[in-house]
N, C-alpha and C positions, 0 to 999 in steps of 0.2 A: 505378654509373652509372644514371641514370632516366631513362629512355626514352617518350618519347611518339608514338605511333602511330596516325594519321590514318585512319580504317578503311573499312568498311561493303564490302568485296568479299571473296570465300572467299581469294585471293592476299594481301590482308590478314590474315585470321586464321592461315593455316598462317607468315606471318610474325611474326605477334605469336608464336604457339607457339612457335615456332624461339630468337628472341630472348629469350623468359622462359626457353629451358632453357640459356640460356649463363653462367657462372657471374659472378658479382657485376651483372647487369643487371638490374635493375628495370625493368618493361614498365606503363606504363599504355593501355589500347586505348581509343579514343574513337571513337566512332560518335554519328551528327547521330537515332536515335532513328527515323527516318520507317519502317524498314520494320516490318512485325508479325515476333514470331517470330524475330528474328536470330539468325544462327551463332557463339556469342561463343568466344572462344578461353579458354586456363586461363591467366589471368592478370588484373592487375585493369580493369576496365573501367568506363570514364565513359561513357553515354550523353546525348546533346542538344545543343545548337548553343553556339556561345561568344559569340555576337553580334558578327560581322564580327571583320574584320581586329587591331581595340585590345581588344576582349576575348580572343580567344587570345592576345595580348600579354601581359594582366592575369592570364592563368590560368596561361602558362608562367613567369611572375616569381615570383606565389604559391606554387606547384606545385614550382618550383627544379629544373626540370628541364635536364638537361644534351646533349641533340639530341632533334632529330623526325623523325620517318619519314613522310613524305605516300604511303597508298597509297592512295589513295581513288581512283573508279571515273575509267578514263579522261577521263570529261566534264564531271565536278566541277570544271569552271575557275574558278568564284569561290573554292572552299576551296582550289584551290592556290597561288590570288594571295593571300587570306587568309594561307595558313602562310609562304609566301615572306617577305610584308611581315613580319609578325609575330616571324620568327626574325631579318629583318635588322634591328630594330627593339630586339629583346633581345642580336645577337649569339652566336644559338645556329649549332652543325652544323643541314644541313638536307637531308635527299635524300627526292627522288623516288623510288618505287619502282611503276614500270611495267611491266606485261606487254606484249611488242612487238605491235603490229598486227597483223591478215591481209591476207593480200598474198592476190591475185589468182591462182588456176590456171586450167590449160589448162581448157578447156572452159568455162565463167563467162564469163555476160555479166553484167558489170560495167559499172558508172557511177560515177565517184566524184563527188560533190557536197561543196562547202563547208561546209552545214550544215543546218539545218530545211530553211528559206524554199528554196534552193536545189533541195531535196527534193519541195517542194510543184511547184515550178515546171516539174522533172522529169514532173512526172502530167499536163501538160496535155495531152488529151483519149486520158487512157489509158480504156479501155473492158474490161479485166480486170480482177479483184478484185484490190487488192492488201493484201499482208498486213504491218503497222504495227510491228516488232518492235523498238521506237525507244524501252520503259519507260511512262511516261503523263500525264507533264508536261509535255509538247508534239505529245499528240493535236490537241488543239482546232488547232491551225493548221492543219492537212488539212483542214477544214471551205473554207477556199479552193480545193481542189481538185473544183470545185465537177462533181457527178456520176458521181466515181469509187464506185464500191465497194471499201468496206475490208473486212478481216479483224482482229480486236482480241484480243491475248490479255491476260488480267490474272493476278496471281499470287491477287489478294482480290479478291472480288464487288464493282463499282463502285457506292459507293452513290446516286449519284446516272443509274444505268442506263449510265452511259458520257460518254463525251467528245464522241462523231462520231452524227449524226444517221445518217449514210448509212453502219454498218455493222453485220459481223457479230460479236457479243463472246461468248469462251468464257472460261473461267475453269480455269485450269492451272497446276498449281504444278512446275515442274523435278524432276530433270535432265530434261531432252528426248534422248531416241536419234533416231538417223539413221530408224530405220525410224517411228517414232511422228511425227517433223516433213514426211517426205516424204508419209506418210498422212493428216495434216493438211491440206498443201498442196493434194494429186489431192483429197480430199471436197470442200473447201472452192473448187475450179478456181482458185487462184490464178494469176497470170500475173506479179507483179511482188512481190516482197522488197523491204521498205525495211528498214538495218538500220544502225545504228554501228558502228564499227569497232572494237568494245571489246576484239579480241582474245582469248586465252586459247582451251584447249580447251573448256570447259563451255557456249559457248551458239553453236558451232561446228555443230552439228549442221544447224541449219536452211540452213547454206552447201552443206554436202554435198546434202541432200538439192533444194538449187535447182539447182544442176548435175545431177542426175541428172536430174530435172524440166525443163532447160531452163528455168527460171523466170531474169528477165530480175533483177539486185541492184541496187537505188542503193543507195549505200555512202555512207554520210553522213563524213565527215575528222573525224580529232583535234582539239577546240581547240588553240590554240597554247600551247605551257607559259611559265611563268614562267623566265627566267635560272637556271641551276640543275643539280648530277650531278643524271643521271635513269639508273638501275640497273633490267635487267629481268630478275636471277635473283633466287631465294632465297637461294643462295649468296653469291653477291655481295654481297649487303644484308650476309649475316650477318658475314659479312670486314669489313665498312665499320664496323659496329658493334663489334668486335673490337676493329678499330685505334682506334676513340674510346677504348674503355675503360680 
């Protein structure tokens, strides 16, 4: 069986692992290349984009592969309407493989909001710093929220100094503990977390640490997925791949 596996989050690599250690499956991993440095699994791996929807078409006919795994990061909506199209276009298996959301606890002041725009609109005439922890492809639209003070983290030095006129940017590369995000927060006086709802434990920490903080969350929503099984264990995935094979 050959396997292709939609990647660029750590839930995606310990699943390509999982998968290459199962017997007769061939695993190929593909990642779109943008981050520096990636976590690659031990198995083989294509980095770069395929050019929309009729190139992953062209490269799973090529390639002769036999299902795809979309793990790619909750918010990646056009690569999952890409693999959707594309697998019902070849007629391949196709599943999702998602980590569930964070839900809301006692004590969290939450906001849930639709999306960016909805996020900006949230801020109008907030007068605390808030801190942006939304990746960095859609800083510049907070430039609308015209007078707020941000807080900006990067994983790489911005080469072009940043996004946002009106903030503060540090440069941090993960994991983040509970105690190093809530010390972040009190230096920095934040009042307001913008953040996605990407789930998972590993970027978990700065939720805790706003509760503790009292720091106020918009919680930006899931895009909406494509028609489609959507599986949120590793387990799971790996059963599903079992029974193809």
């Amino acid at each position: 069986m050959k396997l292709l596996i939609l990647g660029g989050t750590k839930d995606a690599v310990d699943l390509a692992e999982g998968a290459a250690g199962l017997p007769g499956v061939q695993v190929i991993y593909s990642l779109a290349g943008v981050t520096q440095n990636p976590n690659l699994p031990n198995c083989g791996v294509r980095q770069g984009g395929f050019g929309g929807a009729a190139g992953l078409q062209d490269y799973l006919n090529a390639e002769t592969f036999d299902a795809v795994i979309d793990a790619t990061h909750p918010y990646a909506a056009q690569i999952a309407r890409n693999a959707s199209e594309a697998c019902a276009a070849v007629n391949l298996p196709r599943l999702k493989f998602l980590r569930p959301p964070w839900t809301s606890q006692i004590g969290e002041k939450w906001e849930a909001v639709a999306d960016i725009p909805a996020a900006v609109a949230a801020l109008a005439g907030e007068e605390k710093r808030v801190f942006l922890a939304i990746g960095v492809k859609e800083l510049a639209t907070f430039e609308q929220a015209a007078g707020v003070p941000f807080l900006v983290r990067y994983i790489h030095p911005p080469k072009d100094g940043g996004s946002l006129t009106n903030a503060e940017v540090i440069v941090d590369r993960g994991p983040y503990t509970v105690d190093g995000e809530r010390e972040l927060m009190a230096k920095h006086d934040v009042g307001v977390l913008v953040s996605k709802n990407s789930g998972g434990d590993g970027a978990s920490a700065k939720l805790i640490a706003a509760r503790e903080l009292g720091v106020r969350v918009i919680m930006v929503d899931r895009p909406a997925l494509p028609a489609g099984e959507v599986i949120g264990r590793q387990s799971d995935a790996l059963t599903w791949i079992r029974e193809l094979n």
